[in-house]
C-alpha positions as CSV (number, residue, x, y, z in Angstrom):
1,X,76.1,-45.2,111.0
2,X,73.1,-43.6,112.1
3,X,70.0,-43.4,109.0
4,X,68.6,-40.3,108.1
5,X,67.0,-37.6,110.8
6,X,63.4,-38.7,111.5
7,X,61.9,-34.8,112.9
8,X,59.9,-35.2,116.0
9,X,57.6,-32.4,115.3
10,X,54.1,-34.0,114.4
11,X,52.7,-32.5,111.2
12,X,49.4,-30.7,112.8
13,X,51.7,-28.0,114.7
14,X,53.7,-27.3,111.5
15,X,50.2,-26.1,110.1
16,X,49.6,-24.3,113.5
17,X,52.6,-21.7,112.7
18,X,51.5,-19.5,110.0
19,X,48.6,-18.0,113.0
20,X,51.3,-16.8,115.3
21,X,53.3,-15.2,112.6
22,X,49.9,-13.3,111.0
23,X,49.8,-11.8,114.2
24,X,53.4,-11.1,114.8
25,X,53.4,-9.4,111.0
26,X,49.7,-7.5,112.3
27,X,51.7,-6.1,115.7
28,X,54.7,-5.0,113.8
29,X,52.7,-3.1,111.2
30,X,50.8,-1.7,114.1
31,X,54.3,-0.3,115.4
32,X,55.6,1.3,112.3
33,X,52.4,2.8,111.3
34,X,52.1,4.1,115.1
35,X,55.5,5.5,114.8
36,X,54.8,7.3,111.5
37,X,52.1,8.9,112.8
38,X,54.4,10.0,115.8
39,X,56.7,11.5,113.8
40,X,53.9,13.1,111.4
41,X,52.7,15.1,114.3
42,X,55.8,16.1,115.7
43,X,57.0,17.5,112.3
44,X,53.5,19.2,112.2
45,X,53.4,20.7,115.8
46,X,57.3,21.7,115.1
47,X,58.1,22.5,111.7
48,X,54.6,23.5,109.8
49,X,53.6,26.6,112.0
50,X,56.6,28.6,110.8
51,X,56.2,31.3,108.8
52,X,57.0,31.8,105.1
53,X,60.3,34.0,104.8
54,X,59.1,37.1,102.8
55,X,61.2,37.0,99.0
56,X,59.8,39.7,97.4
57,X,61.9,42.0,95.9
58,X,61.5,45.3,98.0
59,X,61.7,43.1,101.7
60,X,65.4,41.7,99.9
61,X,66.6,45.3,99.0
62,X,65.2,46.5,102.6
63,X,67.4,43.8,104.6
64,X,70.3,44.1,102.5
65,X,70.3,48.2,102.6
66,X,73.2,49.2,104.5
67,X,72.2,50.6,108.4
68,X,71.5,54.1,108.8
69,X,73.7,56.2,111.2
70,X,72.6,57.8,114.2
71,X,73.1,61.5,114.2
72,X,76.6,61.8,115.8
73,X,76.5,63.8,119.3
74,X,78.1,66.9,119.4
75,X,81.5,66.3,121.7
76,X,82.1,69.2,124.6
């Protein structure tokens, strides 16, 4: 039988890997907080201009007063 697995990877580049994934954490923070600035600004440009429906008592009673008629023309 074979002994134990001896690894081949020398101890100096097991040191070496926490750079690469400082930098890989640094991009992918970039990312997200690029992307929530996207979206920030598209709900901004999209959503924030609209205006405020008006609630107040007498614009309610206005909408929900029924149509008035049209003075009926007189049939020959």
């Amino acid at each position: 039988m074979p002994g134990p697995a001896i690894s081949s990877v020398p101890p100096a580049s097991l040191r070496a890997t926490p750079r690469p994934l400082r930098r890989l954490t640094l991009e992918l923070f970039g990312i997200v907080a690029l992307k929530v600035a996207a979206l920030t600004l598209i709900w901004w440009v999209v959503f924030a201009p609209q205006p405020k429906a008006d609630v107040s008592p007498a614009a309610v009673a206005q909408r929900l007063a029924p149509a008035a008629h049209a003075p009926t023309e007189a049939r020959p």
